[in-house]
N, C-alpha and C positions, 0 to 999 in steps of 0.2 A: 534475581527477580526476573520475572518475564520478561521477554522483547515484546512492544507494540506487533514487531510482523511476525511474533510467533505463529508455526502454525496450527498450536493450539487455539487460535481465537479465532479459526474458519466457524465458518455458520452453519453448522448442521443441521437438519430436521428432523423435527420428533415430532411426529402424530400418535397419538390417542385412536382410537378404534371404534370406541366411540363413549360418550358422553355419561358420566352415572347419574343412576335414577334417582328421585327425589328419595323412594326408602332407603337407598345406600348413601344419600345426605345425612338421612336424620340423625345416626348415630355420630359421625362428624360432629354438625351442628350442637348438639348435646355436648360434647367434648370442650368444644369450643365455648360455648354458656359457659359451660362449669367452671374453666379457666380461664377466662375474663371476670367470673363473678368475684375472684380472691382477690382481686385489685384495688376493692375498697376495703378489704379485711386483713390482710397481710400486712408483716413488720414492716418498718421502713427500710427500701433495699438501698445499695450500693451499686453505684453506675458500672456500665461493663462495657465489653467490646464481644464477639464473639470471633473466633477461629471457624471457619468454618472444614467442615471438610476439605474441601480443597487448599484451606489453609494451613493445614497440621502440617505435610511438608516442610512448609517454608516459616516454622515458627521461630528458629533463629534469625531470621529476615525482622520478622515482627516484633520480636522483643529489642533487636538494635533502633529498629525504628524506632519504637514507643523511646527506650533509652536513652535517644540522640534527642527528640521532643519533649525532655520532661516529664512523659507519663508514668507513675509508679504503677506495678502494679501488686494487690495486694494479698490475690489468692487466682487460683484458677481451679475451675469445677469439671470435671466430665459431663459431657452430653451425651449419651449412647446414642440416640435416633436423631438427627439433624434435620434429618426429612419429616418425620411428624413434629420436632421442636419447632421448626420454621413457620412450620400452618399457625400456629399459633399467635406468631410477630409479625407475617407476612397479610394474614387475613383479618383486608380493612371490617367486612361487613360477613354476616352470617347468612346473606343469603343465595339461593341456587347458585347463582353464576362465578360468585367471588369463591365458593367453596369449591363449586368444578377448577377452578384455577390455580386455589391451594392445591388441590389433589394433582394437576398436571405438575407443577410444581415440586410436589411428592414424589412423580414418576419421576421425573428428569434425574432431581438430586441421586434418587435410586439407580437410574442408567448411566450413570457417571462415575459413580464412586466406589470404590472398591471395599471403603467403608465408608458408613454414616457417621462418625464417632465426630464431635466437635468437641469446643471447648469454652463456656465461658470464665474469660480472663476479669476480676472487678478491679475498678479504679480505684485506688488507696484514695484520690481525693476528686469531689466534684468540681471543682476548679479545672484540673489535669483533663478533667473528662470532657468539659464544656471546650477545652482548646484542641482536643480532640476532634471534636465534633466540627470544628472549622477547617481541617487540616485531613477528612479523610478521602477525600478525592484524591489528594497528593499519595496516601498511603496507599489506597485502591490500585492509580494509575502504575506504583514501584510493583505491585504484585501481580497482572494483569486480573482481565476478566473474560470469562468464558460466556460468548455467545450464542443462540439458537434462535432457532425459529419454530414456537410451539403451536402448533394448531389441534385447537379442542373442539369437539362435534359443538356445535351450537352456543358457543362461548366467543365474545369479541374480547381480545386482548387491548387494554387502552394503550400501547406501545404501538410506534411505528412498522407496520410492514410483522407483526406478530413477533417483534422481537424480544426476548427477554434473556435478562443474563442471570448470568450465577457469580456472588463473588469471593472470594479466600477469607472475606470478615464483611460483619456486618458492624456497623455502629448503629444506634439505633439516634435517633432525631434527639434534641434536649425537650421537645413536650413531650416525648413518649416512654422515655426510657427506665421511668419510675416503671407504669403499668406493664411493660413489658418485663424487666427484671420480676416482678411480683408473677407474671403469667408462668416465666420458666421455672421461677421457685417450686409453683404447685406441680408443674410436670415432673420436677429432680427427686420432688415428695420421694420416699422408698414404696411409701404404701399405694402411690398410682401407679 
C-alpha cells in the first residue's frame, strides 16, 4: 500500500485552457439525462465498490482487504472508460458549471492513466456493503490518494485551495448506491 509521504501524493497542477462552451455541454448534458432517467426503470441492482484505475494495480491489496473485513464479493464487471463512467456518479447536478467540472475531472483521470479500464466489484450481500461503507476511509487511507490542484476557466471548485483528489476505489454513499449502480448498468448496456 502507499506510504502517507509517498511521493506520489505531491500536488501537482492541472489547468484547462480554457472553459467548454455551452454547445459542447449539451451533448454531455443529454448523456447524462439519459442515464439518470434508467434509475427509476432498471432491475433492482446489487451494491458494489469500484476499482478504479488507479486501483487495478493494487487489486490483490483490495481483495485481502475486503477478505480480512468480511466483504464477499460476488462478481466483478469491466469498465472500459472510467473517465466518462465517473461523470456519470460524480456529477451531483446537470448544470454548466458541475458539468465543466465533470469534464476537468475527465481530463485529469485521462492525464494520469495509462489506462481507463476499472472495475466494478458487487457485493454478494447488502449487509457486507453497509459495513463497507463505514470502514472506507480506513481502506482509502491503506491505498493512498492522489492529489491536485485543478483550475477550470470560470469554474469555482467547492474544495479548499482547488484541490481535488482521485482515489484507487470509489464506494459510493448507502442513499446513493442503488441509482448509481443502475446509472453504470445503462453505460455497460453493449448497445451504448
Amino acid at each position: 500500500m502507499t506510504s502517507p509521504t509517498s511521493p506520489l501524493l505531491a500536488f501537482p497542477h492541472l489547468h484547462l485552457p480554457y472553459a467548454a462552451a455551452p454547445e459542447e455541454l449539451a451533448p454531455l448534458r443529454d448523456w447524462l439525462r439519459a442515464v439518470r432517467a434508467t434509475a427509476h426503470t432498471a432491475p433492482a441492482p446489487r451494491p458494489f465498490l469500484i476499482v478504479t484505475p488507479l486501483g487495478r494495480p493494487l487489486r490483490h491489496l483490495i481483495t485481502r482487504w475486503l477478505d480480512e473485513h468480511h466483504i464477499p464479493i460476488a462478481r466483478r464487471i469491466p469498465i472500459p472508460n472510467w473517465a466518462r463512467a465517473s461523470t456519470a456518479v460524480y456529477a451531483k447536478t446537470d448544470d454548466d458549471e458541475r458539468l465543466r467540472v465533470a469534464l476537468g475531472f475527465e481530463t485529469l483521470w485521462q492525464s494520469i492513466s495509462l489506462s481507463l479500464e476499472a472495475e466494478r466489484w458487487e457485493v454478494a450481500e447488502v449487509e457486507a456493503f453497509l459495513r463497507l461503507t463505514t470502514k472506507k476511509a480506513a481502506l482509502r487511507a491503506g491505498l493512498g490518494t492522489l492529489r491536485f490542484h485543478l483550475h477550470l476557466p470560470d469554474v469555482t471548485l467547492r474544495t479548499p485551495n482547488q484541490m481535488v483528489r482521485l482515489q484507487a476505489v470509489h464506494v459510493p454513499d448507502p442513499a446513493t448506491w442503488m441509482d448509481e449502480s443502475r446509472w453504470l448498468d445503462h453505460i455497460l448496456e453493449p448497445t451504448q
